[in-house]
C-alpha positions as CSV (number, residue, x, y, z in Angstrom):
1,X,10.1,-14.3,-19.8
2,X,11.1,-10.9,-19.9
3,X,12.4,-9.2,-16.4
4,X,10.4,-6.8,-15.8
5,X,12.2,-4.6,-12.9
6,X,12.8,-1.1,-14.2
7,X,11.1,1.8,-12.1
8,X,8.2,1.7,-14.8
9,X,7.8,-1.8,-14.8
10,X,6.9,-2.0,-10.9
11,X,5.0,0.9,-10.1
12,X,2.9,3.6,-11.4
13,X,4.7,6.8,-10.2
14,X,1.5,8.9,-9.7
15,X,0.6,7.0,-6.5
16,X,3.6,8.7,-4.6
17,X,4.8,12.1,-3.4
18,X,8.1,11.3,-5.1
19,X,6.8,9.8,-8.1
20,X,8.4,11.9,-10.5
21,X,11.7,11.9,-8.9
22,X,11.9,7.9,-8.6
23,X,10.9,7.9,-12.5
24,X,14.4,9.4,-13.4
25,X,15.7,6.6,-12.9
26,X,15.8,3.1,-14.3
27,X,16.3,0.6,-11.8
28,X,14.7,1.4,-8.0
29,X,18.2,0.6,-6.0
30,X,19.8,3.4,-8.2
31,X,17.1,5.8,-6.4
32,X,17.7,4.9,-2.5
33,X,20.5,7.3,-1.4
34,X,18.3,9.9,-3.0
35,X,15.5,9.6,-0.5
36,X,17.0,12.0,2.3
37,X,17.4,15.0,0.4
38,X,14.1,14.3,-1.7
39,X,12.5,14.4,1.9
40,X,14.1,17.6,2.4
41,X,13.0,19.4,-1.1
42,X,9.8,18.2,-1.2
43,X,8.9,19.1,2.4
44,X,10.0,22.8,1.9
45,X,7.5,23.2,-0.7
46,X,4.3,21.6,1.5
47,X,1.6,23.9,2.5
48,X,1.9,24.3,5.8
49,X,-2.4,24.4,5.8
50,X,-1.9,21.1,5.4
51,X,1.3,19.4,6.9
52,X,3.0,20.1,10.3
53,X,6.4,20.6,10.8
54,X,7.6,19.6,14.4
55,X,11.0,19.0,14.0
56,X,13.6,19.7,11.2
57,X,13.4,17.6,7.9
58,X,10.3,16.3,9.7
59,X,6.5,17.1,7.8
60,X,3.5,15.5,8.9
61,X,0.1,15.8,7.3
62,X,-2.7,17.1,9.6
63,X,-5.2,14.3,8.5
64,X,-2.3,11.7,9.6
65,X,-3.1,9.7,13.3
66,X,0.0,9.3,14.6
67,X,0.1,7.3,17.8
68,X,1.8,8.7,21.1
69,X,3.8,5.8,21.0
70,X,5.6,6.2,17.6
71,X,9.6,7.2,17.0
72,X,10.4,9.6,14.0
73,X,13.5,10.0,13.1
74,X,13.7,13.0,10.3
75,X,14.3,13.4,7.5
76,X,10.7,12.1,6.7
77,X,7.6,13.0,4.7
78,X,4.3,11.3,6.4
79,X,1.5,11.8,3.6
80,X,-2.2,12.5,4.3
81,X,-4.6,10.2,5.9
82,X,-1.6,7.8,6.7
83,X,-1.9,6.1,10.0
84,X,1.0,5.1,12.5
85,X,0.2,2.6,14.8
86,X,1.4,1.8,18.2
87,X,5.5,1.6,18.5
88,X,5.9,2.2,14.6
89,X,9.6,3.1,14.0
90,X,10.4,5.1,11.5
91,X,14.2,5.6,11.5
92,X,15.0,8.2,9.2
93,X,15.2,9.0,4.9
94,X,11.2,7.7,4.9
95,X,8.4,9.0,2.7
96,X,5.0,7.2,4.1
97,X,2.1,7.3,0.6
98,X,-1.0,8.8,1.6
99,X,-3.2,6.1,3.3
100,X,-0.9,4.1,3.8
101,X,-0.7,2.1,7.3
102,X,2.6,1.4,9.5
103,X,1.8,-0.6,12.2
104,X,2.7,-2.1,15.7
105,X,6.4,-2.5,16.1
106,X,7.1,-1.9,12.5
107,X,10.4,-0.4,11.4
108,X,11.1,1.4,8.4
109,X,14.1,3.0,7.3
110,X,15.7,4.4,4.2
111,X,12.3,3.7,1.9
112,X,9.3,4.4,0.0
113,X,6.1,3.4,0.4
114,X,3.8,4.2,-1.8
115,X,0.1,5.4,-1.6
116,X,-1.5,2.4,0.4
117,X,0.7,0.6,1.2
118,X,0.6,-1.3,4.7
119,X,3.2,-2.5,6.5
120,X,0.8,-3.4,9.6
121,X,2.3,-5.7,11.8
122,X,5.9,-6.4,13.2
123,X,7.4,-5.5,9.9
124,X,11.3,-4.7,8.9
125,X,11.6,-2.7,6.1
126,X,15.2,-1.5,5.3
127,X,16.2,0.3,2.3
128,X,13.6,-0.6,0.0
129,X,10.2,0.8,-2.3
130,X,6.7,-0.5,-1.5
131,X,4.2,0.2,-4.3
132,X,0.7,1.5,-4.8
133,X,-1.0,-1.0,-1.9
134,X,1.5,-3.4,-1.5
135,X,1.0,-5.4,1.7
136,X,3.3,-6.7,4.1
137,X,1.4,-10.2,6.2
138,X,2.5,-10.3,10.3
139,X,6.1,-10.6,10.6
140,X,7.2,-10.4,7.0
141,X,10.6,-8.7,6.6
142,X,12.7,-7.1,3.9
143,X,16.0,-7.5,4.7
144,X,19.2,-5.1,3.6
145,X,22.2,-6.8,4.6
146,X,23.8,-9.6,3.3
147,X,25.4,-12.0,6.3
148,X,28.6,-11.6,4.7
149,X,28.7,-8.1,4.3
150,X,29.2,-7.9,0.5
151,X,28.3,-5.6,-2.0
152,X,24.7,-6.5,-3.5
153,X,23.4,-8.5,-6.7
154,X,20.3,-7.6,-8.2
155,X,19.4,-10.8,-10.5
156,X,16.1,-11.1,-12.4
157,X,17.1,-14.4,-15.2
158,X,19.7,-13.6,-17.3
159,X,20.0,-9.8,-15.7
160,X,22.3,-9.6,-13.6
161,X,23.0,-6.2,-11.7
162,X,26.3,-4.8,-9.7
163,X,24.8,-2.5,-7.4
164,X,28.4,-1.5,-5.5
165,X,26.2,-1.3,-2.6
166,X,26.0,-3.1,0.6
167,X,22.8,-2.4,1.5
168,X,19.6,-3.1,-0.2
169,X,16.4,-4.7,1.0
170,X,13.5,-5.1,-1.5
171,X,11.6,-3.7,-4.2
172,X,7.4,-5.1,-4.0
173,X,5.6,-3.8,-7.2
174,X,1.9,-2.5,-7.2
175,X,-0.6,-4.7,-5.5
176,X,2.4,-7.1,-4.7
177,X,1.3,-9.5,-1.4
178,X,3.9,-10.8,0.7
179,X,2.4,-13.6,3.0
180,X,3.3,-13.7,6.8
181,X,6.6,-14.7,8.1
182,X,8.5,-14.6,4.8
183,X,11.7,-13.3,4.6
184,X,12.9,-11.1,1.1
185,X,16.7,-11.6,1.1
186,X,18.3,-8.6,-0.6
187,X,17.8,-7.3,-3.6
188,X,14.7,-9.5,-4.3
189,X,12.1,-7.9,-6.6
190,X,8.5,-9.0,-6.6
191,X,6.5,-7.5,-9.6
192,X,3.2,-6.1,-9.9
193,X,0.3,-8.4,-8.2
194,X,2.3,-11.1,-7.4
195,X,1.9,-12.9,-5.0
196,X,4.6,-14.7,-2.0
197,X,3.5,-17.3,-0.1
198,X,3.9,-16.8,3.9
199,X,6.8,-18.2,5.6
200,X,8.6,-18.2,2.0
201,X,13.0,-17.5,2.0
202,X,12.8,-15.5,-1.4
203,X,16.2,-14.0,-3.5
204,X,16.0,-12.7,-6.8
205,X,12.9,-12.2,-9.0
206,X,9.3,-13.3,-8.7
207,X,7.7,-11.9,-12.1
208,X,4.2,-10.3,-12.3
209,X,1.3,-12.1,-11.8
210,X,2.7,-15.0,-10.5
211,X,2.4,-16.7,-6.9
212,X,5.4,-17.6,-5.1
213,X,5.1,-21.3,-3.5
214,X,8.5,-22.6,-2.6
215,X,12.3,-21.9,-4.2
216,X,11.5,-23.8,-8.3
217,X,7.8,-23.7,-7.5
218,X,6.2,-20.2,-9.0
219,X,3.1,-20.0,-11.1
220,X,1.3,-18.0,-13.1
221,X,-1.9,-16.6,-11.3
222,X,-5.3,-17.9,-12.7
């Protein structure tokens, strides 16, 4: 089967602020130290009608509810109608998708999420691109680090790529569901509509359309 983990593969680039940017590239993790000075070019250009500006590198549409209780760290883009929920962390280079949902003690940091996403409940997601309504179940984390501290490997079957970077979490396509308590180790890439089963360790590639069970057990969806 063929890996299917380019930019274009995963996610349809009209359902983000960024869209067009992300598409110059091939592979998302080529894209991530990007993210901070996107922020800052695309927020100089938002209508001020529409988006706040408390803080510098920091634009927040009016539509947004943002709760009193929420840490933004700039640079950040938050889109329209998103919502921030109680103690949602967003700790700096993050562009929040319109509608889409952080929620209670969520952190985000260095990433994407697309248009409708949700990341709703006691989420970590660290350097990493959530497509057009991905969803994150209670608890499910992305991880960036590697416990030894090496350099990253992005590996999709016979693909095998040398990122030369330390820290990368994960890359869930369009529609992709990631079940609660499951851990994605880094560099795991989920494609479009797949599924992951909760409490699931993933590393490396779970294709689209297919349902993540256990490590050797994934399925095609019916």
């Amino acid at each position: 089967m063929e890996a299917k983990i380019t930019v274009r593969d995963l996610f349809d680039v009209s359902h983000s602020i960024a869209g067009e940017r992300l598409a110059a590239f091939t592979y998302p993790h080529e894209a991530l130290s990007h993210i901070g000075q996107w922020i800052l070019e695309i927020g100089q250009a938002l209508d001020p009608a529409q988006y706040d500006h408390p803080a510098d590198g920091i634009w927040i549409a009016k539509s947004a509810e943002v709760a009193p209780s929420v840490q933004i760290d700039g640079p950040a883009i938050i889109c329209e109608g998103v919502k921030l929920r109680h103690c949602a962390y967003l700790r700096a280079n993050v562009i929040i998708g319109a509608g889409a949902t952080v929620g209670n003690s969520s952190e985000i940091k260095n990433a994407i999420l697309f248009d409708g996403a949700q990341v709703p409940h006691f989420n970590y997601v660290g350097d990493s691109i959530l497509g057009h309504r991905a969803h994150l179940g209670a608890g499910a984390i992305l991880s960036n680090f590697r416990s030894d501290g090496a350099n990253i490997t992005v590996r999709a079957g016979d693909l095998v790529l040398e990122t030369g970077m330390r820290k990368i979490g994960a890359f869930v396509g369009d529609f992709g569901e990631i079940g609660a308590g499951a851990v994605l180790n880094p560099g795991t890439v989920v494609g479009r509509r797949a599924m992951i089963y909760p409490l699931s360790s993933v590393r490396g590639f779970v294709p689209e359309q297919h349902i993540y069970k256990e490590k050797g057990n994934v399925v095609p969806k019916l």
